[in-house]
ZASE-860808 format. One record per residue (C-alpha): x, y, z. Coordinates in steps of 0.02 Angstrom, whole numbers, plus 50000, padded with zeros to 5 digits. Layout:
BEGIN
{vovo {X, Y, Z}}
...
***
This chain:
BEGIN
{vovo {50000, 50000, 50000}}
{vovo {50058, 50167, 49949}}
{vovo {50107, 50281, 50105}}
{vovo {50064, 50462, 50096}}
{vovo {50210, 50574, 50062}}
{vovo {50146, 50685, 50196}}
{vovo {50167, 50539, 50335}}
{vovo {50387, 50559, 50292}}
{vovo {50367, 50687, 50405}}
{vovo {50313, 50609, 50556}}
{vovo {50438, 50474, 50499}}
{vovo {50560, 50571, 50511}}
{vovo {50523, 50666, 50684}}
{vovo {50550, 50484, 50763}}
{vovo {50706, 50464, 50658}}
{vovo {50776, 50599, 50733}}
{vovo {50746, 50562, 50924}}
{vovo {50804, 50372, 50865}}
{vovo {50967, 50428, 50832}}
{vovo {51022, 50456, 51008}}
{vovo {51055, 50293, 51085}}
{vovo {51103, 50190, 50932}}
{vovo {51283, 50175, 50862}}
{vovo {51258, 50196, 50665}}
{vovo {51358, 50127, 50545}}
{vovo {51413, 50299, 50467}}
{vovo {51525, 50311, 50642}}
{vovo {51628, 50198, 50574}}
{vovo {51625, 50249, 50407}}
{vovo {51649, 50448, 50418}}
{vovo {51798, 50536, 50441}}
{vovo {51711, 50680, 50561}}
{vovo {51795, 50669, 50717}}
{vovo {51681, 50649, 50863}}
{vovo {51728, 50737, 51018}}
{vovo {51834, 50650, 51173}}
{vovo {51727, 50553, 51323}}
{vovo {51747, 50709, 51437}}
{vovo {51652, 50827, 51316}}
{vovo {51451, 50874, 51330}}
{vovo {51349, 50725, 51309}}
{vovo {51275, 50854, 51185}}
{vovo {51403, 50866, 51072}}
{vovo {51419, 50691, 51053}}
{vovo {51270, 50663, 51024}}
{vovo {51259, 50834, 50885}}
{vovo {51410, 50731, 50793}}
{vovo {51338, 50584, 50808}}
{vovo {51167, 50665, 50717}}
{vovo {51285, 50732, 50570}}
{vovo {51379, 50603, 50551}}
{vovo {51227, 50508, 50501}}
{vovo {51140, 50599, 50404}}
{vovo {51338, 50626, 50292}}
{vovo {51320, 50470, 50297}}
{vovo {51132, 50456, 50213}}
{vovo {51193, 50579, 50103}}
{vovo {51335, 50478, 50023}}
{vovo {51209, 50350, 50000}}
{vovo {51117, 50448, 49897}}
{vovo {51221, 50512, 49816}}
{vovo {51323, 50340, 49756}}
{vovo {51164, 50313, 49663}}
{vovo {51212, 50435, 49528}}
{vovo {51358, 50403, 49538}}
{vovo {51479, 50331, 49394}}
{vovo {51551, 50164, 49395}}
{vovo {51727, 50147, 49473}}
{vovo {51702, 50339, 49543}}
{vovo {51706, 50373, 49733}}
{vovo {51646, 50541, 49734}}
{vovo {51502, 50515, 49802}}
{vovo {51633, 50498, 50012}}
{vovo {51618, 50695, 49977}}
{vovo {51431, 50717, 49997}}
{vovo {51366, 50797, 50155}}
{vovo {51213, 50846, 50209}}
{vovo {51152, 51026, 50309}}
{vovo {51008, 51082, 50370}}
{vovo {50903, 51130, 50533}}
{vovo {50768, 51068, 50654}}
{vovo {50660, 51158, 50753}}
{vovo {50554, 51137, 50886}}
{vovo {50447, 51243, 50956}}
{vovo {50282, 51265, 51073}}
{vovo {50173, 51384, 51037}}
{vovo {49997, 51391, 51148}}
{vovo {49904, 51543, 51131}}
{vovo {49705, 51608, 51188}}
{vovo {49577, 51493, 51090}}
{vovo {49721, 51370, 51060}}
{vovo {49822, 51309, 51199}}
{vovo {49903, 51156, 51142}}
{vovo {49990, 51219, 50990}}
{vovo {50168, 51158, 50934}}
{vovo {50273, 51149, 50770}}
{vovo {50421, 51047, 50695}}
{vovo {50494, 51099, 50554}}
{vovo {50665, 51029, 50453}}
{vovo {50751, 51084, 50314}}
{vovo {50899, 50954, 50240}}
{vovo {50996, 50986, 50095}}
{vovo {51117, 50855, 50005}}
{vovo {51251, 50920, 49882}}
{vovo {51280, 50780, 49746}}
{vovo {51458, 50764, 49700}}
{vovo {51398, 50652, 49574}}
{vovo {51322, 50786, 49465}}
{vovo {51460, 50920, 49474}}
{vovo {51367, 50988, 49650}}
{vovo {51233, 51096, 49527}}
{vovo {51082, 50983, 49589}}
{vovo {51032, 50961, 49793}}
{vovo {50920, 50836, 49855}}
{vovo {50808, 50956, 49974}}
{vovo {50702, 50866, 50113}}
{vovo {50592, 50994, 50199}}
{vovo {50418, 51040, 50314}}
{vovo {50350, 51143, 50165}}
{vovo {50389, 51191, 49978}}
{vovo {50397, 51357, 50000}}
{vovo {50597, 51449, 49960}}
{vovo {50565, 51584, 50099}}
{vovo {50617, 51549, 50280}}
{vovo {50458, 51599, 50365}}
{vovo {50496, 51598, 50557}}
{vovo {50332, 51639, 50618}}
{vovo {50220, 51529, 50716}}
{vovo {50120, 51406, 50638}}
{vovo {49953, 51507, 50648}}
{vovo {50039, 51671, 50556}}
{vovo {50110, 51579, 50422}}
{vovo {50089, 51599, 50224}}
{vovo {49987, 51472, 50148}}
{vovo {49917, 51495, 49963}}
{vovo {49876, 51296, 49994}}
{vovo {49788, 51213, 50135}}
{vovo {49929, 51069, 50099}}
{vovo {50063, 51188, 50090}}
{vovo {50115, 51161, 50255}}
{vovo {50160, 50975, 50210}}
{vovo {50338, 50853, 50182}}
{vovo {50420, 50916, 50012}}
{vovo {50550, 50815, 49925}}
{vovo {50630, 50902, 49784}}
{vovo {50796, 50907, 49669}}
{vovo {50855, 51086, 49630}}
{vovo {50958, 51142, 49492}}
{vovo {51084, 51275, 49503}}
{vovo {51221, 51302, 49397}}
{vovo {51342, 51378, 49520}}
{vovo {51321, 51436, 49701}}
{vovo {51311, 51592, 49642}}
{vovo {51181, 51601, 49522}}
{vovo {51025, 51684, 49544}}
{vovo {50920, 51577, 49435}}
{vovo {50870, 51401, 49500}}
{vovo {50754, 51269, 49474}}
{vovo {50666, 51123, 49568}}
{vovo {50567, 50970, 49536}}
{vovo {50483, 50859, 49656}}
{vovo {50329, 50808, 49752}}
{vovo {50233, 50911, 49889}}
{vovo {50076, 50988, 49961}}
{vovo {49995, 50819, 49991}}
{vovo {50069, 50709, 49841}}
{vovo {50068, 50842, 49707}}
{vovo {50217, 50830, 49585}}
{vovo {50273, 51005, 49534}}
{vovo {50408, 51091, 49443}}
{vovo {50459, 51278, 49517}}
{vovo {50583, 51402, 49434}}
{vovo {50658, 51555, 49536}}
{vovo {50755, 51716, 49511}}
{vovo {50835, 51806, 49655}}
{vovo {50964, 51964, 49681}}
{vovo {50990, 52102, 49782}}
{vovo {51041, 52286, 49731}}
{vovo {51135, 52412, 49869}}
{vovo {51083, 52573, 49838}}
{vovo {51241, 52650, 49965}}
{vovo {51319, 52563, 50104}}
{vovo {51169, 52550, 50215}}
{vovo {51023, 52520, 50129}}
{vovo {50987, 52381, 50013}}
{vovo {50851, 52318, 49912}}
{vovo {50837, 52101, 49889}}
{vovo {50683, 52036, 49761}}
{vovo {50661, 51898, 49694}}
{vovo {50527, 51828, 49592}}
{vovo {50469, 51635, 49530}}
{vovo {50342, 51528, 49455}}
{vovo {50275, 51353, 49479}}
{vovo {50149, 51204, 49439}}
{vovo {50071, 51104, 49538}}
{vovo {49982, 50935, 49460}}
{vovo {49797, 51012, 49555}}
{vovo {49841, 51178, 49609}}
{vovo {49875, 51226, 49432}}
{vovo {50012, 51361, 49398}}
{vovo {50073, 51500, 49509}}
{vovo {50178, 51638, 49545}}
{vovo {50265, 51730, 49694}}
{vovo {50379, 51916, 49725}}
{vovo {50472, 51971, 49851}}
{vovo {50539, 52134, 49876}}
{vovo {50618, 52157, 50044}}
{vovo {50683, 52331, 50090}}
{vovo {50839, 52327, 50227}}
{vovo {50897, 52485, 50323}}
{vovo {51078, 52461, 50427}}
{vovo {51081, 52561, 50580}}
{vovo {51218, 52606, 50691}}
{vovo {51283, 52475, 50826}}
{vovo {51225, 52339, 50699}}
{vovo {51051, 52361, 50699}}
{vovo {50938, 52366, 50581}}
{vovo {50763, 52411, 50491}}
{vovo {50661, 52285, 50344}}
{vovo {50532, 52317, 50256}}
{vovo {50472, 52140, 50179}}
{vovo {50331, 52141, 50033}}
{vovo {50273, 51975, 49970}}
{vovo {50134, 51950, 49836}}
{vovo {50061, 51770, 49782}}
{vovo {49955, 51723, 49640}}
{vovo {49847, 51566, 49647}}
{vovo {49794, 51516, 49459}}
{vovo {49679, 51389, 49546}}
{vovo {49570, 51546, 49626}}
{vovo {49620, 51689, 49532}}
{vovo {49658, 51771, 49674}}
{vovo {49830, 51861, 49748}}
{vovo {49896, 51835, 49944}}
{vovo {49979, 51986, 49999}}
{vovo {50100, 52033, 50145}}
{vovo {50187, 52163, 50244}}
{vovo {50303, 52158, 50371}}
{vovo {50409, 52280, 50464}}
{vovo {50561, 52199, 50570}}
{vovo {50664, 52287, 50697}}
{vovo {50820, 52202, 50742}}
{vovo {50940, 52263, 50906}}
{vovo {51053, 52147, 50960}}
{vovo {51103, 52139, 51152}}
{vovo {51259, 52018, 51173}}
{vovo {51381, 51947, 51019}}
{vovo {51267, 51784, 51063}}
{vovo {51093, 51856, 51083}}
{vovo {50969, 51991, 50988}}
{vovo {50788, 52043, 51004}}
{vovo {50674, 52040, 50844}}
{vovo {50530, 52157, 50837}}
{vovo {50398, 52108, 50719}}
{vovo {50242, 52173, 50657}}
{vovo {50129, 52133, 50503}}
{vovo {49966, 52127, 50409}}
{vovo {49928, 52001, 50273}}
{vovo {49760, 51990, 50160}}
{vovo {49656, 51924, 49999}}
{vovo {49603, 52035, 49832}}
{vovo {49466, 51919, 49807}}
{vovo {49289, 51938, 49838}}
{vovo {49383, 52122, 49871}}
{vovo {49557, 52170, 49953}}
{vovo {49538, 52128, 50118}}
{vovo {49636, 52086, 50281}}
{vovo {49652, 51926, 50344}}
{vovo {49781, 51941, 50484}}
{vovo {49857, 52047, 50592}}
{vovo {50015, 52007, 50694}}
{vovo {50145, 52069, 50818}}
{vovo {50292, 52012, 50927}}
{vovo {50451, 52031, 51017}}
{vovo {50559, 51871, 50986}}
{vovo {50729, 51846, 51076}}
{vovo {50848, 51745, 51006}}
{vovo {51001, 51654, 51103}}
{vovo {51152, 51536, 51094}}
{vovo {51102, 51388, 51200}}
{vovo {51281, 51348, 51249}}
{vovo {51347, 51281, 51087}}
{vovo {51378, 51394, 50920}}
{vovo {51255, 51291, 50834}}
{vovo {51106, 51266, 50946}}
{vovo {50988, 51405, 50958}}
{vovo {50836, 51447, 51103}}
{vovo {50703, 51578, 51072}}
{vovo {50560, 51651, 51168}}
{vovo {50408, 51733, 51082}}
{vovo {50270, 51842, 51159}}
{vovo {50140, 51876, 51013}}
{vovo {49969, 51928, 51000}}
{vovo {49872, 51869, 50852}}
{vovo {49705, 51929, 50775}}
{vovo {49632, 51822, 50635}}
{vovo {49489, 51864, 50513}}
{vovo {49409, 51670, 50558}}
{vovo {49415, 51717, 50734}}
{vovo {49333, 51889, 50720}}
{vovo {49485, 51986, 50760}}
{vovo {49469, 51937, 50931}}
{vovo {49653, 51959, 50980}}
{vovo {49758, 51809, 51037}}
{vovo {49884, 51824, 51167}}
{vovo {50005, 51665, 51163}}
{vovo {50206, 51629, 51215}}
{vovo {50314, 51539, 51097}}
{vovo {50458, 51435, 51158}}
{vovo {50586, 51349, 51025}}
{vovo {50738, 51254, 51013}}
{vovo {50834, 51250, 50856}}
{vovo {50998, 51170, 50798}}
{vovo {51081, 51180, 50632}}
{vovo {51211, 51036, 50575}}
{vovo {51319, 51013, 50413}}
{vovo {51387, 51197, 50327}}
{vovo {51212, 51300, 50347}}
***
């Protein structure tokens, strides 16, 4: 019987809690060194986590690879998890997971990834669950997907895969950014897509970015989406205020409104927050706290007081 695509996800989520107390092959197959007895328990364990999934990764990768070649040792894989809980008024038991891996190929010159991930969108949307784009009730779903790119520094790429609850799709983007002096700088980017039921598509950014003395800074973030499926655009506008506090911490101030053209332009959302963002000990492992209040259209714009709490830990280059 065929599993859902969409179950990978909870697959994976006890994957990753499995790999604690086992000894994986790739430990004896990498060449990452793992840290002596007398470190954290926590960084054995965080080498222990990459280790595996370098070692998934050359797997992979050996499967395009050419006979007799052994370039496929030099794939690794990066990414992040996240784990967060989120309860707010009207919805107290509220969490989110999300995961983003990303496998270089060696195989095929390193211009295609393998890309594992919560969602198919190319933003990294940070926001809780509830505050989150969606142009797709399935949106929010496991997406696997290769990804073209013809250097690391190209701004045109393109991916192919399966997402949104078992839709195959093929996506094609455009990014840059343009400084217009020192401090202020304008980053856009622009792509389109179809989906096997959603039909075609089409998203643009234009984000606005203001540098302010002691390292702070002002955005301005525009995003616009078309759904061919309702003829209808999403639209978004956030202002961020970012001041950092320590070299290891920084507070995020946040505030947006998002909305519908269709029956008529319309708002949909309104939110605000103050996030602050730590090192939890360790370079790569992160801890955030999130007062936000909430008002939705579906809830009458009653507003929705809630406190978000998240680990996150990146592994690999990212």
């Amino acid at each position: 019987m065929k599993t859902p695509f969409r179950c990978y996800r909870c697959w994976f989520a006890f994957y990753l809690f499995s790999l604690l107390p086992l000894q994986t092959f790739a430990d004896e197959q990498t060449t990452t060194s793992v840290p002596p007895a007398e470190d954290a328990w926590l960084d054995i364990w965080h080498s222990k986590f990459s280790n595996s999934m370098d070692y998934t990764a050359q797997q992979l990768d050996e499967f395009f690879a050419l006979e007799g070649s052994d370039n496929h040792k030099d794939a690794r894989a990066e990414g992040r998890v996240r784990f967060g809980l989120e309860p707010r008024t009207r919805d107290l038991m509220a969490t989110d997971f999300r995961f983003r891996i990303r496998v270089k190929l060696p195989a095929l010159k390193n211009r295609v990834d393998l890309l594992l991930s919560d969602d198919d969108d190319y933003t990294r949307q940070d926001n809780i669950r509830a505050a989150r784009d969606s142009v797709n009730h399935l949106q929010d779903s496991a997406s696997l997907a290769l990804r073209y790119q013809k250097s690391d520094d190209s701004n045109l790429s393109h991916r192919i895969g399966a997402g949104r609850g078992d839709q195959l799709f093929a996506r094609s983007r455009y990014e840059d950014d343009y400084w217009f002096k020192e401090d202020f700088k304008l980053d856009y980017d622009g792509e389109i897509y179809y989906y096997t039921q959603d039909q075609f598509g089409a998203e643009l950014g234009l984000n606005f970015t203001q540098m302010l003395e002691d390292d702070k800074f002002l955005r301005l973030q525009n995003r616009y989406y078309y759904r061919d499926k309702s003829t209808d655009w999403l639209w978004r506008h956030e202002l961020q205020y970012l001041r950092p506090l320590t070299d290891q911490s920084a507070i995020l101030y946040t505030f947006f409104v998002k909305g519908l053209t269709e029956p008529s332009h319309h708002v949909t959302e309104v939110y605000t927050s103050v996030r602050w963002r730590t090192n939890y000990k360790r370079s790569w492992l992160f801890f955030e706290l999130e007062p936000f209040v909430i008002w939705l259209k579906k809830e009458s714009f009653s507003p929705s007081y809630g406190l978000a709490v998240r680990f996150e830990f990146y592994y690999g280059s990212t």
